[in-house]
N, C-alpha and C positions, 0 to 999 in steps of 0.2 A: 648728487650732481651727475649729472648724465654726458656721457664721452662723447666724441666729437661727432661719433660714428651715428651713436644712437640719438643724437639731438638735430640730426638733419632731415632733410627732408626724406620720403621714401621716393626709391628709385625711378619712377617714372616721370614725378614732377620734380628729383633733382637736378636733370638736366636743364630742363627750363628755368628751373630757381639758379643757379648756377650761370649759365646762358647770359642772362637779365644783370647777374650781378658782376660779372666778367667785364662786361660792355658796360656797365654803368663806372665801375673800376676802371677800365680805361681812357674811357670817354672824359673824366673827372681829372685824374693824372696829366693824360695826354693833353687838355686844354691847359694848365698849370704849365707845363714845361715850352709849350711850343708857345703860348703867349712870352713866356719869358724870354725864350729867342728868339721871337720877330723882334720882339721891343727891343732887344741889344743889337739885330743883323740890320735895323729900321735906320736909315737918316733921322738927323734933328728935322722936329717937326713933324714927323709923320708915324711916330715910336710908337702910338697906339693903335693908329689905325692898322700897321705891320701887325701888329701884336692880336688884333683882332681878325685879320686875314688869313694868320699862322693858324690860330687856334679853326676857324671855320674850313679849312682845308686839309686840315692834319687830324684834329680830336677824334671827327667819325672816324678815318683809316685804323688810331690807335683804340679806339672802342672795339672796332671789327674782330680788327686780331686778338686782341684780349677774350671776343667773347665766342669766335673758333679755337682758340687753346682752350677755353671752361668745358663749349661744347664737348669738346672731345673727350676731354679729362672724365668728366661726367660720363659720358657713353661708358670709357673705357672701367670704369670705375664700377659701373653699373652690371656691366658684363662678370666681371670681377666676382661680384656680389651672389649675380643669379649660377656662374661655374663653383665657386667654392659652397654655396649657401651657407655664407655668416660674414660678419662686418668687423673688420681689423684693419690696423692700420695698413698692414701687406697690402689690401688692396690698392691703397691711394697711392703707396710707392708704385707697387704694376704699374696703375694707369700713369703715372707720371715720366716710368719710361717710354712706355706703350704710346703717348702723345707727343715727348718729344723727337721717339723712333719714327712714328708717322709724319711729324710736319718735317722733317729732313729727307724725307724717301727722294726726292727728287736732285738734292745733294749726291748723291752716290750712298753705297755702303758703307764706306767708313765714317761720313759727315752721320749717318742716319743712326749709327752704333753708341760714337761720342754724345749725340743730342741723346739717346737714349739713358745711355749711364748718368750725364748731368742730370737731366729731368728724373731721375731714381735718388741720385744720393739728394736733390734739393727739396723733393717731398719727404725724402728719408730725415732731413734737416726737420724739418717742419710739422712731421709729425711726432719726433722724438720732443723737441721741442713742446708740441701741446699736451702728449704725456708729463712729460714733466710737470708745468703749469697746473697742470690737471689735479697733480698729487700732494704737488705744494697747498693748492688751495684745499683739498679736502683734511690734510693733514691739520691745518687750523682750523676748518671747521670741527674736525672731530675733538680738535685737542681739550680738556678739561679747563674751566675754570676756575684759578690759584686765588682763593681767597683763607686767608688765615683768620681762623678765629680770635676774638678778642680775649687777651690775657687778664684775666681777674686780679685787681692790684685789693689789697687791704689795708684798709685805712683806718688809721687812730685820729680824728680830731672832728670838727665842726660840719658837719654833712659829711663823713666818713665814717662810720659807727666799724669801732673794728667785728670782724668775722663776716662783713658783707661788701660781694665784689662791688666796685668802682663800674659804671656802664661805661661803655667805648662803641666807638663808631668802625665799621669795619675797614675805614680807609686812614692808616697808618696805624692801627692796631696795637701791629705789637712795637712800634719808638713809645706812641703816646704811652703805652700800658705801663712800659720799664719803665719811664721816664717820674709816671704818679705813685707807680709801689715805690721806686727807689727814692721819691720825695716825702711819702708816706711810713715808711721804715724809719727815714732818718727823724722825723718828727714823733715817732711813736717810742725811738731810743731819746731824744733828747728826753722828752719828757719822762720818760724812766730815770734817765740818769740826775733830773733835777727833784723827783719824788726820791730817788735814794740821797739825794744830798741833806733834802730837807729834812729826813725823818734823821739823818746822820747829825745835826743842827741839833733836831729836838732834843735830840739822846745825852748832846753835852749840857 
């Protein structure tokens, strides 16, 4: 399974795959939420048309932004890649202070400082986060699979010829196994103990 890093695009067409998916991300979102509040801020009667005026005047604005935060992110990300030459999460934390440092420049220095710490520790979230994911799933892929062999039970009677295992199926194996030797045992002691009674019979 191939990390997050190495399963994306390469660098020149991630901005634009990114870009595309940013604004498609908001675009999606953004009509979802401001439909919802025209049609609640709407008068009776007119709740849908509100709701389809919110969405036409709001979704592009919230796709935009979404798809100059990717842009950036990407660029920043990008740069990242070709200064260190090699693909780690470090990078995408940089670019996520480096992005939310840049769209607050115009705040002052301190708005621009805070946007940058947030935007580090919430790619730092996010990528820890798909490590994670990452290891859980290969850990079950790698993990072996627990299948127990079937326990040979011995049987004395009618389709049981003793000294030949009993066939079992590998799915409850070993209940089914105990369950026919220990129904087998006991039938293979009765019947002993009623040949010693008889020959005990004969003798008187």
């Amino acid at each position: 399974m191939g990390t997050p890093e190495t399963s994306r695009e390469p660098c020149p067409d991630r901005i634009l795959d990114d870009i595309g998916g940013a604004f498609g991300m908001g675009a999606v979102g953004g009509s979802a939420f401001h439909f919802i509040k025209g049609v609640h801020s709407s008068p009776t009667g007119t709740r849908l048309f509100g709701g389809t005026q919110a969405v036409r005047m709001n979704a592009p604005r919230v796709g935009g932004s979404f798809a100059v935060w990717g842009g950036l992110f990407s660029a920043f990300d990008c740069s990242m890649v070709y200064l260190r030459q090699k693909e780690d999460p470090w990078n995408s934390i940089i670019a996520g202070a480096a992005t939310g440092g840049f769209l607050s420049m115009r705040q002052g220095l301190g708005a621009s400082a805070r946007a940058a710490a947030f935007g580090g520790v919430l790619l730092g979230l996010i990528e820890g986060a798909g490590i994670m994911l990452n290891k859980v799933m290969s850990a079950q892929q790698d993990m072996p699979a627990m299948i127990e062999d079937p326990v040979p039970a011995m049987a004395g009677g009618p389709g049981f010829p003793m000294g030949q295992p009993h066939a079992q199926t590998q799915e409850g194996a070993s209940v089914s196994g105990f369950g026919v030797g220990f129904v087998a045992r006991w039938v293979v002691w009765r019947r002993e103990e009623e040949g010693i009674r008889g020959e005990w019979w004969k003798q008187d």
